[in-house]
C-alpha positions as CSV (number, residue, x, y, z in Angstrom):
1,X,120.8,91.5,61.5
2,X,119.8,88.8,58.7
3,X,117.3,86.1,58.8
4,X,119.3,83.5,60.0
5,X,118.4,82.0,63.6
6,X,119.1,83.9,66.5
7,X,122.5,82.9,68.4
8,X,121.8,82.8,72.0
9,X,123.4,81.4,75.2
10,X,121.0,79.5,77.7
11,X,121.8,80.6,81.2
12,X,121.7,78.0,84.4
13,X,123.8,79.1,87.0
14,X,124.4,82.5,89.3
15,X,128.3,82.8,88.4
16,X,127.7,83.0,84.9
17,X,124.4,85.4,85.2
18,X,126.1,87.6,87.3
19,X,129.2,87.9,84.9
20,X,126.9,88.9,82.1
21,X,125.1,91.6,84.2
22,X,128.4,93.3,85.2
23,X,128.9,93.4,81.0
24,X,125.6,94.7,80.1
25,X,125.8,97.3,82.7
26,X,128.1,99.1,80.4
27,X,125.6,99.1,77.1
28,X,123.4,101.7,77.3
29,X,120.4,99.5,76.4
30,X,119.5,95.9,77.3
31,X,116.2,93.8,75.6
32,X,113.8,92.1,77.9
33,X,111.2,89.9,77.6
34,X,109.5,87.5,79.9
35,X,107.8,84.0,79.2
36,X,105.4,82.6,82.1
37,X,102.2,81.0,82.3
38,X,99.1,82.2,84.2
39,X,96.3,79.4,84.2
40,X,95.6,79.0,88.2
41,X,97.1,81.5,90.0
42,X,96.8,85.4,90.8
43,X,100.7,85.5,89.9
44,X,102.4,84.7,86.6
45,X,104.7,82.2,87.1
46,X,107.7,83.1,85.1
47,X,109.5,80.4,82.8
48,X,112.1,82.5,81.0
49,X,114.0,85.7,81.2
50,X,115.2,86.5,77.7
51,X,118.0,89.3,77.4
52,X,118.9,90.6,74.2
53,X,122.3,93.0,73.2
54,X,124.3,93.3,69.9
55,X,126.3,90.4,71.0
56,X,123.1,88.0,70.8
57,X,120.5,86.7,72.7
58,X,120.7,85.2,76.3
59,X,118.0,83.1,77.5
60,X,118.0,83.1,81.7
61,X,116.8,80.1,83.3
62,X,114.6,81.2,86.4
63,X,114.2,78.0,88.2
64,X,117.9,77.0,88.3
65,X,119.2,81.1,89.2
66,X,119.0,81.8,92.3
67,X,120.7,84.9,93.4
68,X,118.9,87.8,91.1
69,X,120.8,91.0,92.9
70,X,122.9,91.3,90.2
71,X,119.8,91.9,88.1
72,X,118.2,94.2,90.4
73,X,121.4,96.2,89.7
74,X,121.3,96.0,86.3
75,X,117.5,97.5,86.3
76,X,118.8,100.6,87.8
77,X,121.7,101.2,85.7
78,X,120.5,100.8,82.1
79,X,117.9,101.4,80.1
80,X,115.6,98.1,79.1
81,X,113.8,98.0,76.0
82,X,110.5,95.7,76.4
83,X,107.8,95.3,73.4
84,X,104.3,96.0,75.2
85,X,105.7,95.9,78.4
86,X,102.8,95.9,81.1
87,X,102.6,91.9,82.1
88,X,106.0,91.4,82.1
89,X,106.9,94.9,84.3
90,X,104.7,93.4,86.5
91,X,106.3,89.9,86.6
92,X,109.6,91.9,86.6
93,X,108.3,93.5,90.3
94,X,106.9,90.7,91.7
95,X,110.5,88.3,90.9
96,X,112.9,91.5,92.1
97,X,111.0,93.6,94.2
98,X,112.3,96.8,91.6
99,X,111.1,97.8,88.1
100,X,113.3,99.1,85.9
101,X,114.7,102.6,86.2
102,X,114.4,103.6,82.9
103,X,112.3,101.8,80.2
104,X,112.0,101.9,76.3
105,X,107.7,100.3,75.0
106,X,108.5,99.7,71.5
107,X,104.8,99.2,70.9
108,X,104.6,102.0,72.9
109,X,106.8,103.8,70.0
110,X,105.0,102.6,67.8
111,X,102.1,103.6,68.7
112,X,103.7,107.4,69.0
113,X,104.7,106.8,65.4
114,X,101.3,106.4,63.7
115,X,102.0,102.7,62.6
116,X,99.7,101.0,65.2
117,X,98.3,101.2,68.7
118,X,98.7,97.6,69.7
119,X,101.4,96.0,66.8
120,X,102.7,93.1,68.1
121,X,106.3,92.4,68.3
122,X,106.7,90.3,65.0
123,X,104.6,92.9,62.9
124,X,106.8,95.1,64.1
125,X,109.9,93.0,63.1
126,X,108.7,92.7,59.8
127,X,107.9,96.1,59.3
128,X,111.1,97.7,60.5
129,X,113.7,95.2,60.1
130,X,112.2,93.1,57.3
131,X,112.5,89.6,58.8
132,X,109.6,87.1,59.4
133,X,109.7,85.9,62.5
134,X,108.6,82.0,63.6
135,X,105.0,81.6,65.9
136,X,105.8,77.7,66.3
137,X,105.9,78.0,70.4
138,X,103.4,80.6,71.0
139,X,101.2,78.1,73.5
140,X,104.3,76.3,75.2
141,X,104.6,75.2,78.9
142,X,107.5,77.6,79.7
143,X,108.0,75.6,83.4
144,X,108.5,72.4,81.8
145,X,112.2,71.3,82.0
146,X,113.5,70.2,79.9
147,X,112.9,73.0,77.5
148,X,113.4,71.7,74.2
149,X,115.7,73.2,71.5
150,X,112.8,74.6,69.3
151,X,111.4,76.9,72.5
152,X,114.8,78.1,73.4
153,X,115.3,79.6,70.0
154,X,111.7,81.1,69.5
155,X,112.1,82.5,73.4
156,X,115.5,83.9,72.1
157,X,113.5,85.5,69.0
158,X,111.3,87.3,71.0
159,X,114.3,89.9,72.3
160,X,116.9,89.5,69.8
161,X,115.7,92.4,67.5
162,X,114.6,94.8,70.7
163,X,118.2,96.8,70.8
164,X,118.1,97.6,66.7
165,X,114.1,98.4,66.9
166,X,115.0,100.7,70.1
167,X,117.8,102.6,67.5
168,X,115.5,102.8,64.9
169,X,111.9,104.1,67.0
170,X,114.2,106.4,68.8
171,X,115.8,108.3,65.6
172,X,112.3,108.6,64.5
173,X,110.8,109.7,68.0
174,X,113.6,112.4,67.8
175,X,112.9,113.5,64.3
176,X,109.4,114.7,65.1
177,X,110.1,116.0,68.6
178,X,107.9,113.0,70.3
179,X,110.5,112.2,72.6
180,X,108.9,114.1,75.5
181,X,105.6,112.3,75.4
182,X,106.9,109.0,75.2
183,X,109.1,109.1,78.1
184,X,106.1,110.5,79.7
185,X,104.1,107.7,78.9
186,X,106.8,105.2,79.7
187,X,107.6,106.5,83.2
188,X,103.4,105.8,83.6
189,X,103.8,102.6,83.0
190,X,106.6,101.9,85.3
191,X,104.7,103.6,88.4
192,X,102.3,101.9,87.2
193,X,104.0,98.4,87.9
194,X,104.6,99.2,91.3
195,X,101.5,101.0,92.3
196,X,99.5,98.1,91.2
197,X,101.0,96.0,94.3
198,X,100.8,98.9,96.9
199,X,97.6,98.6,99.1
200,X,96.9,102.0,98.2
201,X,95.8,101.0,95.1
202,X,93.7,98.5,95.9
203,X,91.0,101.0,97.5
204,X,90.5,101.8,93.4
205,X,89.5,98.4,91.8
206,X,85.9,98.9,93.0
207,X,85.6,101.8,89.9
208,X,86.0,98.7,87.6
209,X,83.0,96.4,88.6
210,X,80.4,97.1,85.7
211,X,77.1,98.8,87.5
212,X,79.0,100.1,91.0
213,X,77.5,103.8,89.4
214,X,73.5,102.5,90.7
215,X,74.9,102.3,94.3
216,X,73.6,104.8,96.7
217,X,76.9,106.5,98.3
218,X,77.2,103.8,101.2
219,X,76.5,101.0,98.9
220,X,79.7,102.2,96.8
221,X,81.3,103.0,100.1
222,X,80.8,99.2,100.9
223,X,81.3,97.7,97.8
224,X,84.9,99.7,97.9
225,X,85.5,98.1,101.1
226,X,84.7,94.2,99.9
227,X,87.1,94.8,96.5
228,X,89.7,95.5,98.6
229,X,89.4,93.0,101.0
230,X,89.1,91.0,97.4
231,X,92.2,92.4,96.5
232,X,94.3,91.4,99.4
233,X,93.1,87.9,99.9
234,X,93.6,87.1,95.8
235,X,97.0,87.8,96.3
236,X,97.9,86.1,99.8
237,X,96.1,82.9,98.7
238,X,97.3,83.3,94.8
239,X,94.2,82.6,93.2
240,X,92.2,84.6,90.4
241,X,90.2,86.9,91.4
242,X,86.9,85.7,90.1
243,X,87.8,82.7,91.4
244,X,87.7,83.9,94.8
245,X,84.4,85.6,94.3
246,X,83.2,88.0,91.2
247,X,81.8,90.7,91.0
248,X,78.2,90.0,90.8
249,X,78.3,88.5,94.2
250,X,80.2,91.5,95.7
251,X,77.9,93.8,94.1
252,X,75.2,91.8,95.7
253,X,76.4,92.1,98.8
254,X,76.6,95.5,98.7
255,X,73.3,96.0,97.3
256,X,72.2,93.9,100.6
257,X,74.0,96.3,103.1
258,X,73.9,99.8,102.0
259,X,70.1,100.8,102.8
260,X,71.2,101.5,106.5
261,X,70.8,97.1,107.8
262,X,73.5,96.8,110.6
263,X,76.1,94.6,109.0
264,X,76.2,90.7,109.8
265,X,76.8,87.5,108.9
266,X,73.5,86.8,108.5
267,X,72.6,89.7,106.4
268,X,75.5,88.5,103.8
269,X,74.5,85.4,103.4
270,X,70.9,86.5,102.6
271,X,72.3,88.2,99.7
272,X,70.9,87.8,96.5
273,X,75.0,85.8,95.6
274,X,75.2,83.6,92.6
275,X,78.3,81.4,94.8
276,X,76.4,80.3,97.8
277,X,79.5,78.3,99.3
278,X,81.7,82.0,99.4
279,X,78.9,83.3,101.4
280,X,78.7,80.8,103.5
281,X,82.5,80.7,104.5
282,X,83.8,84.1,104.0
283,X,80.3,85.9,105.9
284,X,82.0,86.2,109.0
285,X,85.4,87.2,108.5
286,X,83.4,89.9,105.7
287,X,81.4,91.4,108.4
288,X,84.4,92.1,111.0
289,X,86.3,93.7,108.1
290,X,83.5,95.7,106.9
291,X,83.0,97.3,111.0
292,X,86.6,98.3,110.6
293,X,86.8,102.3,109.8
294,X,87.9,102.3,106.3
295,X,91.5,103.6,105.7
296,X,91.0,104.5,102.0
297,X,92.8,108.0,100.9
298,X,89.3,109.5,99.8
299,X,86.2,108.9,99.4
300,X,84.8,107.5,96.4
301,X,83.8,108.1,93.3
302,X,82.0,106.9,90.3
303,X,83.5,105.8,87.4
304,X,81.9,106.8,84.0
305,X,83.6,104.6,81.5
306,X,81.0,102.2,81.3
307,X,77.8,104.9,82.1
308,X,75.2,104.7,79.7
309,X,74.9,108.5,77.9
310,X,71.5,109.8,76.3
311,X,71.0,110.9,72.8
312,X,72.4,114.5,73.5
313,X,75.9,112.8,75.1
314,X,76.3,110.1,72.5
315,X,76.1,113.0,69.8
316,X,79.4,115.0,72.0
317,X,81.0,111.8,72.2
318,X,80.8,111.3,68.8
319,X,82.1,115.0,68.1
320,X,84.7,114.3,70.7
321,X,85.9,111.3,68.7
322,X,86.1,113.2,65.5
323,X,88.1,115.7,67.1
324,X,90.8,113.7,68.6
325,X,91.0,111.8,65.3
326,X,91.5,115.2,63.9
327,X,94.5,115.8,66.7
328,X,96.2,112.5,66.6
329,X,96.2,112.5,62.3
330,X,97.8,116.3,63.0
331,X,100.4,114.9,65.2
332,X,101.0,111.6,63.5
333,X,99.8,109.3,66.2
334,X,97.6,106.6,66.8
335,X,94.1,107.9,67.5
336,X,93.4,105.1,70.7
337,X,97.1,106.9,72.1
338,X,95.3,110.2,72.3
339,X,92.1,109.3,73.6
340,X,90.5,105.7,74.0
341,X,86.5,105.7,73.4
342,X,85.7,104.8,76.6
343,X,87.8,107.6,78.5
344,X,86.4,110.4,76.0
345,X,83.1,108.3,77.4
346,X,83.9,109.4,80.6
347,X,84.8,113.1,80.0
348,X,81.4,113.6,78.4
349,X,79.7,112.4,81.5
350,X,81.4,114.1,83.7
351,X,80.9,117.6,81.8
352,X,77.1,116.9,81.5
353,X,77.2,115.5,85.6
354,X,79.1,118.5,86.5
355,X,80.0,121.6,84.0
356,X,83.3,120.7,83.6
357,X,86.0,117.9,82.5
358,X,87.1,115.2,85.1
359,X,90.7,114.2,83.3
360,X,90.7,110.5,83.9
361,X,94.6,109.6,85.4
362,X,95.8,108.3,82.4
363,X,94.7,111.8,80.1
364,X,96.5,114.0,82.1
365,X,99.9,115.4,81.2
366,X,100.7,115.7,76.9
367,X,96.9,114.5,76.3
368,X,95.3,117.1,78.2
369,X,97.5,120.1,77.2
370,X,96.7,119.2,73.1
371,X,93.6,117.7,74.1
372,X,92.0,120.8,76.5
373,X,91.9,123.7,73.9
374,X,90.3,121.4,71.2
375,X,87.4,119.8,73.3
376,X,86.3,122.9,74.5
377,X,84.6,123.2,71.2
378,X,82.4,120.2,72.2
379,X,82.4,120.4,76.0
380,X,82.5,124.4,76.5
381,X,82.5,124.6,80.1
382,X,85.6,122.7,80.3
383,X,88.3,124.7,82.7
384,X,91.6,124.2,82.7
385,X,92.4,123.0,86.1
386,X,89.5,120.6,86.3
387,X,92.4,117.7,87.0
388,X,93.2,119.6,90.4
């Protein structure tokens, strides 16, 4: 492919999107990309579907296609190739009810590759197929119709070098036998699509408020109950969820309640909440939810990622850090691939809490196997089936 301007199709109806689906079910690799906007709501609203193959690029219009089966099809036959793919997997859920089957991160590959954790799309255009690529639309409204010419072609841009990067980050994924780990790591970000939406999930947000770790075991048990009552409402009434009510207020709440007071409407809204008007509305319906038994899978537990570590720790976490930089240079990949700061964070505190390693979710798997045997140097009590 040159420099010229990408050729693409803009796509308005259901005959002519379901035409091109049946054809591209018989590549073995699609582009995708996604362009929304996100200002008001919980959920993206999506502007653009962009779909990219040898034959050019194929911008899908959203708001005038209707019937999207033939897509949902498509998603389970072939393999779709998506630059930093977590925003628009979830959009992708969310419009079809499916992820794709099989996916292809090219920052993901990247990443694997040792030329970045986090390149963007055009760096990685320029690097590996030598073309600059336009930013001129980068802050467009993508659900105002009509679109002009300009955002069409930059939309069109944004997928129409995905099936030659996919070529060239595979041959080199092959070549040094990474092939494994990525498609680990891929199929973790596609469960990760869909768990996000499952209920189940929700009984998990809690371990991201900042300070949940100086509740007493009831106040986390509480505060687990009022994220996921968070959870649920942000997405029935579409809002964001500090819009709804942050965190301070829910911590506050559960700060309130967990010293053994009998739970009421009074007792909430005499907590110490910075949004006096979401205390004063939501008080009641909070206390009959939070007299329901709780149906979470387990009980909780702390999350150490944002736990302040003495003098002793920060030294091991510093060791730890060298290490993995040591491991990821050996194995040519990005150091934040192996082991962000704030995970390695966590495994310190949970070896100096308990004697032994607590593999956050997203170490397990390649990470832990190269990860185990080297960290024991550093964290010596560290067993190998502390994940479970």
């Amino acid at each position: 492919m040159n420099g010229a301007a990408a050729n693409y199709e803009y796509v308005t109806d259901n005959a002519r999107f379901g035409e091109l689906c049946s054809l591209w079910g018989e590549l073995p690799a699609i582009g995708l990309d996604t362009e929304f906007i996100r200002t008001r709501t919980f959920y993206a609203k999506v502007g653009l579907l962009q779909f990219g193959v040898e034959s050019g690029c194929f911008v899908v219009d959203p708001l005038a296609v209707t019937d999207w089966d033939p897509c949902r099809r498509l998603l389970t036959d072939t393999q779709v190739v998506i630059h930093a793919a977590g925003e628009d997997l979830g959009l992708l859920y969310r419009l079809l009810g499916a992820a794709p089957a099989d996916l292809f991160d090219t920052q993901l590959a990247a990443a694997f590759l040792g030329v970045g954790f986090s390149l963007g799309y055009r760096d990685l255009v320029s690097r590996f197929c030598d073309v600059e690529l336009p930013k001129s639309e980068t802050r467009s409204n993508w659900l105002q119709r009509p679109l002009r010419p300009s955002q069409l072609r930059y939309a069109a841009e944004d997928v129409r070098f995905l099936p030659e990067l996919r070529d060239l980050l595979s041959s080199r994924l092959c070549a040094k036998n990474a092939q494994g780990w990525f498609a680990e790591d891929c199929r973790r970000l596609l469960a990760g699509a869909e768990f996000s939406e499952a209920p189940q999930s929700w009984w998990h947000s809690y371990r991201l408020v900042n300070d949940h770790n100086s509740l007493s075991d009831r106040g986390l048990i509480l505060l687990r109950q009022l994220c996921f009552w968070r959870e649920r409402e942000i997405r029935k009434r579409d809002l964001p969820r500090n819009w709804l009510v942050g965190d301070r207020d829910l911590l506050a709440i559960a700060r309130r309640l967990e010293h053994g007071e009998s739970i009421s409407a009074d007792a909430i809204r005499s907590a110490s909440v910075e949004n006096r008007k979401f205390a004063d509305r939501f008080a009641p319906e909070l206390t009959k939810f939070l007299k329901q038994a709780s149906s979470a899978p387990e009980p909780p537990r702390q999350n150490w990622t944002n736990a302040a570590l003495d003098h002793v720790q920060r030294d091991m976490l510093k060791k730890c850090r060298k290490l993995v930089n040591g491991e990821a240079d050996r194995i040519g990949v990005s150091p934040e691939l192996l082991g962000k700061k704030k995970q390695l964070q966590q495994l310190v505190h949970s070896h100096a809490t308990t004697g032994k390693i607590d593999w956050p979710e997203a170490m397990r798997g390649w990470r832990q196997d190269i990860l185990a045997p080297v960290l024991a140097a550093v964290l010596p009590e560290e067993r190998a089936d502390a994940a479970g």
